[in-house]
N, C-alpha and C positions, 0 to 999 in steps of 0.2 A: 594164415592161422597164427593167432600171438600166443606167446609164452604161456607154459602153468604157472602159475601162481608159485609161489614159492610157501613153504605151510614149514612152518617151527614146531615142533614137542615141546611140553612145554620141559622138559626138564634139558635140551637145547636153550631154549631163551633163559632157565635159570643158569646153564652154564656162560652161558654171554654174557650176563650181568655179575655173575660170581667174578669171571675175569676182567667186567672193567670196574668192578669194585677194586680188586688187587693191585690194578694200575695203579689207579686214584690215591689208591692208599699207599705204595711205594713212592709216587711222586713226592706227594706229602711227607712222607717218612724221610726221604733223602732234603728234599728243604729244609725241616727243620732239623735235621743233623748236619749240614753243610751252615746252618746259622748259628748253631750254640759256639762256634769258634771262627768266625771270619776273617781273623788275620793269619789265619793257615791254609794251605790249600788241602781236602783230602783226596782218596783216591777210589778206586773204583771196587777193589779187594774190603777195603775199608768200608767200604757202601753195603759191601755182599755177606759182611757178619752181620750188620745190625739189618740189612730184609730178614737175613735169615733167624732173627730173633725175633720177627713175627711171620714169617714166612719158612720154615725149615726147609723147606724143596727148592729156595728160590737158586736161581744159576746164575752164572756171573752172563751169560748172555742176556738174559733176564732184567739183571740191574743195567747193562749196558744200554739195552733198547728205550729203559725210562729215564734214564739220563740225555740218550741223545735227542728224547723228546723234551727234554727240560732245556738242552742245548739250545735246542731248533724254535721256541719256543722265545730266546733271549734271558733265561732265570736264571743260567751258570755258565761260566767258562769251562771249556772242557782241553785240555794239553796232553798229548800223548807222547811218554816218554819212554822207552824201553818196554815194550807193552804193555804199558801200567796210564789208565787214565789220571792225571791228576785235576781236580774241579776246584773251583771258588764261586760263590752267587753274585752276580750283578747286583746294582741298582735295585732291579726289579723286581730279582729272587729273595734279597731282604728285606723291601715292602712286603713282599705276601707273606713271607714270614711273619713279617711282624704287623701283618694285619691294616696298612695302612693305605694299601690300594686293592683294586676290587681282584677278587682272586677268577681267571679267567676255566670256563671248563675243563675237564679232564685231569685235574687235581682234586683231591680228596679234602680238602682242608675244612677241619671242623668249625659251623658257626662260631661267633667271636661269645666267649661265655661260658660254653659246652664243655663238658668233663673231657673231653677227647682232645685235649690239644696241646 
């Protein structure tokens, strides 16, 4: 006897796509705030004012889990110092920043043009 099917509501699939919109969009968000100053390193606290300037709920577990997907990814370094992350962007974190290699899924980054970037 094989498995039931697996059946979504849809207001389930609207909530799965709400939360990987917010990924996308946090990763994004932390890119281009770790690119406006690259000769600094920020932090992870630093990270969780500005989700929280478009995201008011967001938690610092939250911003940790899209960092260490940025980590995992090769976009930033990540140092952990007194329990405080401190990040800088690779190579490859300031190309997508700035647009000049192909930006890979699970980043939200707005086409090259678009009022959103």
């Amino acid at each position: 006897m094989g498995a039931l099917p697996i059946r979504y509501s849809s207001s389930s699939l609207f909530d799965l796509q709400m939360a990987r919109t917010r990924h996308d969009a946090l990763r994004w968000l932390f890119l281009k705030n770790l690119h406006a100053d690259t000769r600094y390193a920020s932090t992870d606290s630093a990270l969780l004012n500005i989700a929280r300037s478009e995201y008011p709920d967001a938690t610092l577990t939250e911003v940790r889990r899209e960092l260490q997907y940025l980590f995992l990814a090769k976009l930033l370094t990540l140092t952990e110092k007194k329990s405080r992350w401190l990040l800088q962007l690779t190579r490859d974190g300031v190309d997508i920043a700035e647009y000049t290699i192909q930006c890979p899924p699970g980043i939200g980054r707005p086409a090259p043009g678009s009022n959103w970037v």
